[in-house]
Steps between C-alpha positions, in 0.01 A plus 500: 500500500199315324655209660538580858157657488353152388710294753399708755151551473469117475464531868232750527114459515348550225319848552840637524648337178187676315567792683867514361397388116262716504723772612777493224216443231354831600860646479569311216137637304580890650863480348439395150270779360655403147351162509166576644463756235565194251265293715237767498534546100474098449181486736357844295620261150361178589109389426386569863224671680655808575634596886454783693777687706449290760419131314840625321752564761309161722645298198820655443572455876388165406743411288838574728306308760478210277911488473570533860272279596617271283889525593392433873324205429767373323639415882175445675525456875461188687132618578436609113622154371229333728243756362575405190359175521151606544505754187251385248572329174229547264489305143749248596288250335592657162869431645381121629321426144815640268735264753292206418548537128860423556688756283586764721359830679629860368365725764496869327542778747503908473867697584235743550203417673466348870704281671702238285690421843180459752315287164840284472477485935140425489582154217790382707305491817288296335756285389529550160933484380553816292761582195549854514646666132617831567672699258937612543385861578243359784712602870184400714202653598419730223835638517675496163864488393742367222806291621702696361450861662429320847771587789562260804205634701226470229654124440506417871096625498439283177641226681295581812196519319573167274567315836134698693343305152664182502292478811150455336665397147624141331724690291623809344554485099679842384439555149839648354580865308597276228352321251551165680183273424654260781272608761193425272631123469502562932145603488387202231628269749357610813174497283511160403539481840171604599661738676377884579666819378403808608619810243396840415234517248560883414883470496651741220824340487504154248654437121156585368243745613150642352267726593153478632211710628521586886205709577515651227856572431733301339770279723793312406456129625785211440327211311752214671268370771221456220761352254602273774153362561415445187825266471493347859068436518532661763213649702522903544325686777513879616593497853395835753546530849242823639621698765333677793693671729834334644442223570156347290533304184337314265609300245304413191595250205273623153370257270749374215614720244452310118812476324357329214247727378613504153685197294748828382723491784599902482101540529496280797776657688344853427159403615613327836720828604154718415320218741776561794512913398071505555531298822757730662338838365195322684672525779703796515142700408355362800799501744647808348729533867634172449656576122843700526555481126285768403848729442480251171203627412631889487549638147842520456572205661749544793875525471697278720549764769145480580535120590599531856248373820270713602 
């Protein structure tokens, strides 16, 4: 269904394509009273200024929109691929600078907040080559599935999706279940490269994880990127992409993240994921529509049940 939807639409303007995102995101929001309850707790939890009724149920609405949004951009139109071109890019020369040191890019995005797709878009229009790492679980577009309980339709959308990326995208790394380490000798090598990978900062899947403040409540983080960096010299940067409305983006690249504060290297790697943590609570404070994870926030966290779009 998902499918046909996205093929078809293809051919429709683009006030239409909102129309219809926009549509099964308010569905989506008005059928999943379990996890706006969670979402509502989290946003209650978290070190905010406090909503009322209305600032409340703007940003919860927010939120769905964010993921349908998202999935139809994953197969823009003919006209939204031309639009895309003249979407702004701001702090590429933090991206420009880390290039010229030679070692490598890690571009740190949210599963969470804004668009990773329109940000990922936005860098390939420009014509930057991207390395994307997702993780085995990763089906496309903020859905989320292991191999092993998928069916034949939720592997025919995964491979949908992974071709709709492969679009905008160098290359797809999948980091395994297992305790393989032979992607990280993949991602050394692209580095060394001076190549670009592009991976979730505030992934909670990895070998080792720690927690960290996020506005004021503590969040599991993975410390691999930072670990990586620190062996690679490579540069990493928090990448956004703001949205406003449909079909109005903005991409921003933050200034490095220091993986060397400390000569200890467990200090380092646990100062450089409270770095990345501040810089998205900075953002999910101010664009509090834009974050979807605030479910993560809720105290106790979420079961898998409440995982689901919406």
């Amino acid at each position: 269904m998902v499918i046909a939807l996205l093929k078809v639409s293809r051919r429709f303007p683009i006030p239409v394509r909102s129309f219809l995102a926009d549509t099964i995101a308010l569905a989506g929001y008005l059928g999943s009273p379990g996890k706006q309850s969670l979402r509502t707790q989290g946003l209650r939890n978290a070190a905010i200024e406090r909503l009322d009724d209305k600032q409340l149920r703007a940003t919860l609405r927010g939120a769905a929109y964010r993921f349908w949004r998202e999935t139809f951009w994953m197969a823009p139109s003919s006209t939204e691929v031309e639009l895309i071109r003249s979407m702004p890019l701001r702090g590429e020369e933090h991206l420009q600078q880390a290039l010229g040191r030679g070692k490598g890019v890690l571009l740190l995005e949210s599963n969470n907040f804004g668009s990773r797709i329109m940000a990922r878009r936005i860098l390939h229009s420009r014509g930057y080559a991207l390395h994307q790492v997702h993780m085995a679980v990763h089906l496309g577009s903020g859905f989320v599935l292991a191999p092993k309980d998928r069916d034949w339709s939720s592997r025919m959308l995964g491979r949908y999706f992974e071709r709709c990326e492969k679009e905008f995208l160098e290359e797809i790394i999948y980091l395994p279940a297992t305790e393989s380490m032979a992607f990280t000798r993949t991602m050394m090598d692209r580095l060394k490269q001076n190549c670009i990978i592009c991976l979730a900062g505030d992934g909670r899947y990895g070998q080792r994880l720690i927690e960290a403040p996020f506005l004021g409540i503590p969040k599991t983080f993975s410390t691999g990127m930072i670990s990586l960096a620190r062996s690679s010299g490579a540069t990493v940067l928090p990448l956004f992409c703001l949205g406003d409305g449909y079909s109005r983006f903005a991409a921003i690249i933050e200034a490095p993240i220091d993986v060397a504060t400390s000569p200890q290297r467990d200090a380092s790697i646990a100062a450089a994921i409270v770095q990345f943590s501040e810089v998205l609570g900075k953002y999910a404070s101010q664009y509090k529509d834009q974050f979807s994870g605030w479910d993560e926030l809720a105290i106790p966290p979420p079961t898998a049940a409440d995982t689901g779009p919406g």
